[in-house]
RODO-2510 file (C-alpha; in nm, 4 decimals, decimal comma):
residues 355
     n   res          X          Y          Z
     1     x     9,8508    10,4306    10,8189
     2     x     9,4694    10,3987    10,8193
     3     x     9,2920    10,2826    10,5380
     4     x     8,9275    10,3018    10,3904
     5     x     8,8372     9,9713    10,5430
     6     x     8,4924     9,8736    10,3952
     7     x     8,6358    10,0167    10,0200
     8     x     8,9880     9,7955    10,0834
     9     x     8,7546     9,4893    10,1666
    10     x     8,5253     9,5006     9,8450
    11     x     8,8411     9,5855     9,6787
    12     x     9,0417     9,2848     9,7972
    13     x     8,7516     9,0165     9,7693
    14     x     8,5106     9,1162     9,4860
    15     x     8,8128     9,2185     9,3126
    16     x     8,9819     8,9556     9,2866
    17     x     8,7559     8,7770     9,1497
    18     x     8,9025     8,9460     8,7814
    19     x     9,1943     9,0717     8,8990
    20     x     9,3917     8,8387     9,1061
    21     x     9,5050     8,5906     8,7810
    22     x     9,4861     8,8493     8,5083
    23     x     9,3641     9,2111     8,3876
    24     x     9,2904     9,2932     8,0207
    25     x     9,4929     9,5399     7,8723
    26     x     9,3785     9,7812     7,5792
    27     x     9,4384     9,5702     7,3795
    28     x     9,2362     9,2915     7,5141
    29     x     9,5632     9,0542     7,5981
    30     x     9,5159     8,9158     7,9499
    31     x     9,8252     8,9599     8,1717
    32     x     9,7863     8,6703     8,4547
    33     x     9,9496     8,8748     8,8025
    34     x     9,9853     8,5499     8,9599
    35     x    10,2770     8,3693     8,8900
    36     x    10,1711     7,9990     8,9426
    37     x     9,8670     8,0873     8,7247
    38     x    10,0908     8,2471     8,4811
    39     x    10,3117     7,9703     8,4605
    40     x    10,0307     7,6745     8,4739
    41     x     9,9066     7,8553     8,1454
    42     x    10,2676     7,8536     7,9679
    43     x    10,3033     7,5119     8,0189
    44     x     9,9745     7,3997     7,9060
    45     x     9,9992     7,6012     7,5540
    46     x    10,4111     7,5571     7,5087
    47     x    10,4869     7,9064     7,5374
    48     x    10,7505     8,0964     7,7635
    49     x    10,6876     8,3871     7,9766
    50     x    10,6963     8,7583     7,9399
    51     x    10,7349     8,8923     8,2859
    52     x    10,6737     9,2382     8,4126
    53     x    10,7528     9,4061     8,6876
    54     x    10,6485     9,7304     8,7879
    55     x    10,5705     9,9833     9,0384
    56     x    10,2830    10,1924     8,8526
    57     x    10,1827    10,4466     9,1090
    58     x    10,5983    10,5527     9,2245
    59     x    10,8502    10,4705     8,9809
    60     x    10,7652    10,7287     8,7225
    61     x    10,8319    10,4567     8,4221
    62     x    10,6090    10,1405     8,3890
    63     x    10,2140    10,3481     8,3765
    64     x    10,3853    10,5503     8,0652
    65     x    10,5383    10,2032     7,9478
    66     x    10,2163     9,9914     7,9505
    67     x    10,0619    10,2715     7,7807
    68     x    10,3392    10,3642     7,5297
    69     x    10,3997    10,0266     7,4388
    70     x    10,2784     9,7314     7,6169
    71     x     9,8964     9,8311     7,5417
    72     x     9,9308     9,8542     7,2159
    73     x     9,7706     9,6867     6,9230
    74     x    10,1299     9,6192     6,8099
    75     x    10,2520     9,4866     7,0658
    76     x    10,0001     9,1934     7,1248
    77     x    10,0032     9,1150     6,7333
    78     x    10,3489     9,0907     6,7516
    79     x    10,4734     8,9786     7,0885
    80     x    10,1456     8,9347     7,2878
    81     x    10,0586     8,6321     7,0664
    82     x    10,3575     8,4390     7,1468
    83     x    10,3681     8,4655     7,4825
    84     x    10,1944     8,4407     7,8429
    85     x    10,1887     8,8057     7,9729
    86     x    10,2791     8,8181     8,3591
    87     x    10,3031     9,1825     8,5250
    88     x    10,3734     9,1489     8,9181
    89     x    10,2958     9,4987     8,9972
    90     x    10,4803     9,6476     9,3397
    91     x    10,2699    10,0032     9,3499
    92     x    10,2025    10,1524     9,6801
    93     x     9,8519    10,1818     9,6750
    94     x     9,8448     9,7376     9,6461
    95     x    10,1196     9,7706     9,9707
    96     x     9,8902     9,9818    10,1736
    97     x     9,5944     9,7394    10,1635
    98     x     9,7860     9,5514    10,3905
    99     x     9,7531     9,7290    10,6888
   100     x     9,4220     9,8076    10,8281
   101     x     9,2614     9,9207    11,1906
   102     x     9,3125     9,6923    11,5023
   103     x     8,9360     9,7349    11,5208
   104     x     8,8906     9,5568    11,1471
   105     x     8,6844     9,2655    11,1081
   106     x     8,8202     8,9051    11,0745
   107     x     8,6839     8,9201    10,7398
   108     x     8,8801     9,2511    10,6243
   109     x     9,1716     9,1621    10,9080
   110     x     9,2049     8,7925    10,6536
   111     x     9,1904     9,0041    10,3728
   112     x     9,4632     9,2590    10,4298
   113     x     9,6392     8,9222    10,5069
   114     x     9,5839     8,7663    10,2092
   115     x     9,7424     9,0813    10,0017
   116     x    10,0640     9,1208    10,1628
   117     x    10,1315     8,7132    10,1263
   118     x    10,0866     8,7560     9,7797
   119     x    10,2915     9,1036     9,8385
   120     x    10,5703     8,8510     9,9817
   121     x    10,5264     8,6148     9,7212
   122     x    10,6076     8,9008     9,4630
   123     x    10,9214     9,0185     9,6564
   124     x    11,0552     8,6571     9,6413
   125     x    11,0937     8,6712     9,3096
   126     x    11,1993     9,0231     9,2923
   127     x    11,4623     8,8845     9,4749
   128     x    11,5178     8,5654     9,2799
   129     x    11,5686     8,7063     8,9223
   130     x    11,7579     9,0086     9,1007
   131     x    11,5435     9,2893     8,9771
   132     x    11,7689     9,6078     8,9693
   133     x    11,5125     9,8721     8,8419
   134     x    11,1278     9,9347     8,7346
   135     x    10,9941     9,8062     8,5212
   136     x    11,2075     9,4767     8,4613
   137     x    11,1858     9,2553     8,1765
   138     x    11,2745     8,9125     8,1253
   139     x    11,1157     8,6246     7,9239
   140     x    11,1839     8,2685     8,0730
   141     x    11,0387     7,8956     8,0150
   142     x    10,7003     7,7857     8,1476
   143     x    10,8688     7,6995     8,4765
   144     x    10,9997     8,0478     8,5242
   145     x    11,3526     7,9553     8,4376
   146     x    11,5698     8,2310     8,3237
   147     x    11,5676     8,3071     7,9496
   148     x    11,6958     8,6556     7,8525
   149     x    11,6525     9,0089     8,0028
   150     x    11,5853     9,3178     7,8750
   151     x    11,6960     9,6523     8,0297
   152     x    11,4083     9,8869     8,0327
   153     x    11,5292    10,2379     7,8950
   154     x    11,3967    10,6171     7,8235
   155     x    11,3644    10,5532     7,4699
   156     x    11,1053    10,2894     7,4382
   157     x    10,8818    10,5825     7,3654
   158     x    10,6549    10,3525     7,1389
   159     x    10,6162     9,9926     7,0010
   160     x    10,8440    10,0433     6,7442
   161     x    11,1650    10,1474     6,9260
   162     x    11,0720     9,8634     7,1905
   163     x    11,0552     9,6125     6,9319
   164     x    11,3877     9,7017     6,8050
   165     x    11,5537     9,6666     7,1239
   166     x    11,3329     9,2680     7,1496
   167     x    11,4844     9,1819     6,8443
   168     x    11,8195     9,2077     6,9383
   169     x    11,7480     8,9619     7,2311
   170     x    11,5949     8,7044     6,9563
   171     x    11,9291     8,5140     6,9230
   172     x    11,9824     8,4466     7,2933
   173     x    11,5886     8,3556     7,2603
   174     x    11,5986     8,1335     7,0316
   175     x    11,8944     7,9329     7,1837
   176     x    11,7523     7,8915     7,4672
   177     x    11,3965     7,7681     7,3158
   178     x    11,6725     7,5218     7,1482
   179     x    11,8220     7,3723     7,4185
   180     x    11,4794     7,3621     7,6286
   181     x    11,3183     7,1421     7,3520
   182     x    11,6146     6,9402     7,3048
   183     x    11,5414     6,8722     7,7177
   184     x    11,2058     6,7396     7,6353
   185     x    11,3014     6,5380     7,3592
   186     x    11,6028     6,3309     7,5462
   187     x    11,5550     6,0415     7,8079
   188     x    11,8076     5,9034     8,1419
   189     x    12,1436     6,0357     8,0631
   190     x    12,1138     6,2178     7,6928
   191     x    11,8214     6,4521     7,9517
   192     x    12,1162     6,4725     8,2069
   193     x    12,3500     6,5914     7,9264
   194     x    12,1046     6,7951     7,7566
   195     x    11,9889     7,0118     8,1194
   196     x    12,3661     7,0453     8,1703
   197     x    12,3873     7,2337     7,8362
   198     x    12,0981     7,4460     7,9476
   199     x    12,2834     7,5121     8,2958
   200     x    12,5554     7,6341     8,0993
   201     x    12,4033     7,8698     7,9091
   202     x    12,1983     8,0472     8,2530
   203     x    12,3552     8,3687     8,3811
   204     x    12,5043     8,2446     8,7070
   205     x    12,2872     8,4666     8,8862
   206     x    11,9962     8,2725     8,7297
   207     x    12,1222     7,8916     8,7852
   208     x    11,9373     7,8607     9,1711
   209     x    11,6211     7,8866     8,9571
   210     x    11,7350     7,6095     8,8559
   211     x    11,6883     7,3317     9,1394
   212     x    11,4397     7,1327     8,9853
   213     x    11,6816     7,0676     8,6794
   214     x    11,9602     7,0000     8,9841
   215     x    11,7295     6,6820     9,1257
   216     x    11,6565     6,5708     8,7907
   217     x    11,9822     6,5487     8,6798
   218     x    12,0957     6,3273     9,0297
   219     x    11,7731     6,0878     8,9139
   220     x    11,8415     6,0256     8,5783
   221     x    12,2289     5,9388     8,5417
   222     x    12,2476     5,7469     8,9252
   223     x    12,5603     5,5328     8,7957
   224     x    12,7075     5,8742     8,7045
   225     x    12,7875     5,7816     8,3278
   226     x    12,8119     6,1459     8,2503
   227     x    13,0532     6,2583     8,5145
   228     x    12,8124     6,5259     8,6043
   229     x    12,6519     6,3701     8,9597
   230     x    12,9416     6,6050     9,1434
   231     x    12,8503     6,9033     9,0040
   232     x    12,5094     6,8905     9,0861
   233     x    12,5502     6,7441     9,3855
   234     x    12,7598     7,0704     9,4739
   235     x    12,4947     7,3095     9,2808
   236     x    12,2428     7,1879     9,5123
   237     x    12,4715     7,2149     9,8129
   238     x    12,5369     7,5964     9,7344
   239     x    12,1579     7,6850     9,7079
   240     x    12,0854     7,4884    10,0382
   241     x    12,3588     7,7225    10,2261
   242     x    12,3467     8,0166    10,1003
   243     x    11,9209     7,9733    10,1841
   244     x    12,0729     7,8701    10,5177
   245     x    12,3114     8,1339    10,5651
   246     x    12,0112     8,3559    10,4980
   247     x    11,7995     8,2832    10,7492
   248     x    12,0903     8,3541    11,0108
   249     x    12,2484     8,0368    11,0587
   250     x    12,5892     8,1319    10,9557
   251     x    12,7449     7,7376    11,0790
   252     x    12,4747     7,5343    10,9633
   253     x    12,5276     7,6834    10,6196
   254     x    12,9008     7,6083    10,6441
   255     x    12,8055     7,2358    10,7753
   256     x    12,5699     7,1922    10,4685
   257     x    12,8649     7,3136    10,2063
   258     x    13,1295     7,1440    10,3597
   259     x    12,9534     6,7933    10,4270
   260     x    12,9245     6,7600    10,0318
   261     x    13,3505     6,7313    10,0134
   262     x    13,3636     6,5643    10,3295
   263     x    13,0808     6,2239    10,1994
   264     x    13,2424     5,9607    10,0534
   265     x    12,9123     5,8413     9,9050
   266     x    12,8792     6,1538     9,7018
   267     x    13,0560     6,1806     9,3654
   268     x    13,2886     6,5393     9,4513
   269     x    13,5884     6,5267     9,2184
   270     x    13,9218     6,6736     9,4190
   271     x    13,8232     7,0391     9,2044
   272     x    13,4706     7,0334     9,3374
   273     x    13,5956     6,9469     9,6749
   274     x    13,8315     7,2046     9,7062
   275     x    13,5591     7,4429     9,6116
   276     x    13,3049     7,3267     9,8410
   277     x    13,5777     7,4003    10,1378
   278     x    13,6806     7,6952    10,0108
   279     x    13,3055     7,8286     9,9717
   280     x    13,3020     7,6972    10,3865
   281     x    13,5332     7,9727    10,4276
   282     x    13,3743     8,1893    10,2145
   283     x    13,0518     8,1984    10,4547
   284     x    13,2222     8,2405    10,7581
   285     x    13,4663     8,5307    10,6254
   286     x    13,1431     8,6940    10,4944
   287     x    12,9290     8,6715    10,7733
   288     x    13,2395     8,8334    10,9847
   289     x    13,3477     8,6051    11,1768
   290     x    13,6318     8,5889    11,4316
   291     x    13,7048     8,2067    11,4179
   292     x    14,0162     8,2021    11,2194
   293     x    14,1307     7,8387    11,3444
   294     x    13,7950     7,7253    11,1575
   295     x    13,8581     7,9412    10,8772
   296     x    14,1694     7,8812    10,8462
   297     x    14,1642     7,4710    10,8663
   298     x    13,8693     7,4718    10,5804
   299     x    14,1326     7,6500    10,3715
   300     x    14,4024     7,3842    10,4658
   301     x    14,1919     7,1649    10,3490
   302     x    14,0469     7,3298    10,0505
   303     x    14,4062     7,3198     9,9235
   304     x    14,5038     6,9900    10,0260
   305     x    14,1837     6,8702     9,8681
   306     x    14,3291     6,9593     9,5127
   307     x    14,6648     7,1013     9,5212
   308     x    14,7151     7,1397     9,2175
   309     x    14,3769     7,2681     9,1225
   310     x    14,2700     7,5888     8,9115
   311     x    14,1842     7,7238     9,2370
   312     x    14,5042     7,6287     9,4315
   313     x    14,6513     7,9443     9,4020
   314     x    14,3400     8,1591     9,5117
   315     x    14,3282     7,9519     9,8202
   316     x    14,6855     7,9539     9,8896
   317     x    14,6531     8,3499     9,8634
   318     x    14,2903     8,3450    10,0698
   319     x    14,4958     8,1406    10,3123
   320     x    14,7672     8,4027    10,3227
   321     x    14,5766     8,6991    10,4299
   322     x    14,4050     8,5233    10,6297
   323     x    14,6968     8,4144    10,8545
   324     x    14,9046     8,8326    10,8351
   325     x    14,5256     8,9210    10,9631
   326     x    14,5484     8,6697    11,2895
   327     x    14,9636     8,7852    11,3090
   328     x    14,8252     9,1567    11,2759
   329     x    14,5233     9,1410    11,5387
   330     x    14,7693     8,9344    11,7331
   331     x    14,9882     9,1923    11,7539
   332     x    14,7796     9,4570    11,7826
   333     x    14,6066     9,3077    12,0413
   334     x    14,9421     9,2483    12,2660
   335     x    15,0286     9,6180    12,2075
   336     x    14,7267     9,7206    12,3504
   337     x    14,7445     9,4954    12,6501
   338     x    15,1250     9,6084    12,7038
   339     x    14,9757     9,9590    12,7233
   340     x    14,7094     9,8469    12,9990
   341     x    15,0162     9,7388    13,1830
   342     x    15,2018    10,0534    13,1553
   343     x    14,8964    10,2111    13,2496
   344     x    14,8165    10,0480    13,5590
   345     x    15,2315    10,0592    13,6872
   346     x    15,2544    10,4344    13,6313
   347     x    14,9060    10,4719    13,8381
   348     x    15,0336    10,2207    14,1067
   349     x    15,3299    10,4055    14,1497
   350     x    15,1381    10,7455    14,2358
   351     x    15,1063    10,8551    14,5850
   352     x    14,7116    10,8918    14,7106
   353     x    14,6596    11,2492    14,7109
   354     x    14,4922    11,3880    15,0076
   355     x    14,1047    11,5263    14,9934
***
């Protein structure tokens, strides 16, 4: 697809010189569409983030929802005000200034560029908070840690009925502004304790946002005089192979995972051990897989790390299936090659026919 070149250009450079870190709504709120900008702003004023995202020009939704609701006078007197507005925006027409002519200019080739790696950028943390439809919602801290979502529906038709729907999320809110201030307040291990509480109270889906919490908590409490140096120590292990795993490297994510248990110098209690050995097996089951010896021996030793652990019995049954899947390919596979045999006697034993 072919684009107005010389319009994209003027669009992409001039532009975004008031449009790359925020637009003015209506209601003359600035929402920042950068999310380093965004989140350099929160933490400079103390407030947490009201993030957006959208796809104005396809998904039918979020153009009728700015309008309805997030453009109103309302809605920055009541909402606006207390927070830094951040709307990363996935509509079509931003996607296809990325591709221009092979016979563009440097200048317009660098621009496209520079759209679709703030296009990536945006999809990173589409995938990161796990955004399921348009628009998505979510508040989080300054540092873009989860807070609270809220599920976009038909009804929010106007500020009001949107409002009422914000309101129920106040609670969960609130707590969370809590714990986050009782984070700043604390120093060495009362920190540790207090980002564990915080850790607690994130989603799992939310808690690899997390990772800067993860380091801080190894830094502050190094004699472990909170217990919690293992459980961080396998937090951060998880988000390092899973990233790992991602990028294709199916046994370097199960060496990262696995090396946690398998340190003495770490602080793994048998539970957390077991886990990380288990997870080992995890990867390689998931990624499909046909080395059951390894599979099977990270089990073995998932269970002997802990057995009797909360998780015994899971990898007792893990290790079951596991082993009638090797008996049944086993099988299967010696049926077939009795067949070939068969086969090949019964076509041996056939006279040549003549031509």
């Amino acid at each position: 697809m072919t684009v107005n070149l010389k319009a994209a250009f003027f669009r992409s450079v001039f532009g975004a010189l008031f449009v790359l870190s925020f637009f003015s709504c209506s209601n003359g709120k600035k929402w920042y569409t950068n999310f380093d900008e965004a989140s350099a702003k929160a933490k400079k004023s103390g407030k947490n983030i009201f993030l957006l995202f959208s796809g104005d020009d396809w998904d039918n939704t979020s153009a009728d929802f700015k309008t309805n609701v997030l453009q109103t006078e309302e809605f920055a007197k009541e909402i606006g005000k207390k927070y830094i507005l951040l709307n990363l925006d996935f509509s079509q027409n931003e996607y296809e200034k990325t591709e221009v002519e092979e016979n563009a200019t440097e200048e317009e080739k660098n621009a496209a560029q520079e759209i679709a790696a703030r296009y990536l950028e945006k999809e990173k943390l589409v995938l990161e908070y796990h955004v399921q439809q348009y628009p998505a919602i979510f508040i989080t801290t300054p540092e873009g840690y989860y807070i609270d979502s809220i599920n976009y529906d038909a009804s929010f038709t106007d500020f009001a009925s949107f409002q009422g729907k914000f309101n129920d999320h106040q609670g969960l809110i609130d707590k969370a502004n809590s714990l986050t201030q009782a984070i700043k307040k604390a120093k060495g291990k009362d920190k540790a304790l207090a980002i564990d509480a915080f850790y607690e109270a994130t989603p799992t889906d939310y808690q690899p946002l997390l990772v800067p919490m993860f380091k801080e908590v190894l830094s502050l409490d190094e004699e472990n005089e909170t217990g919690l140096l293992g459980k961080y120590e396998l937090a951060q292990a998880y988000i390092q192979s899973f990233d790992v795993a991602n990028e294709g490297n199916v046994e370097g994510a199960v060496t990262v995972i696995t090396s946690v248990a398998d340190n003495p110098a770490l602080h793994l209690d048998k539970d957390q051990k077991q886990m990380a050995y288990y997870t080992g097996a995890y990867i390689l089951s998931l990624s499909g897989s046909h080395d059951f010896d390894k599979i099977l021996d990270l089990l073995q030793k998932a269970y002997d790390a802990s057995p009797n652990g909360i998780h015994a019995k899971d990898v007792q049954t893990a290790k079951g299936y596991t082993e009638n899947l090797v008996k049944i390919m086993e099988e299967y596979s010696s049926s077939e090659n009795e067949n070939e045999n068969e086969s090949e006697s019964e076509n041996n034993g056939q006279p040549e026919q003549e031509n």
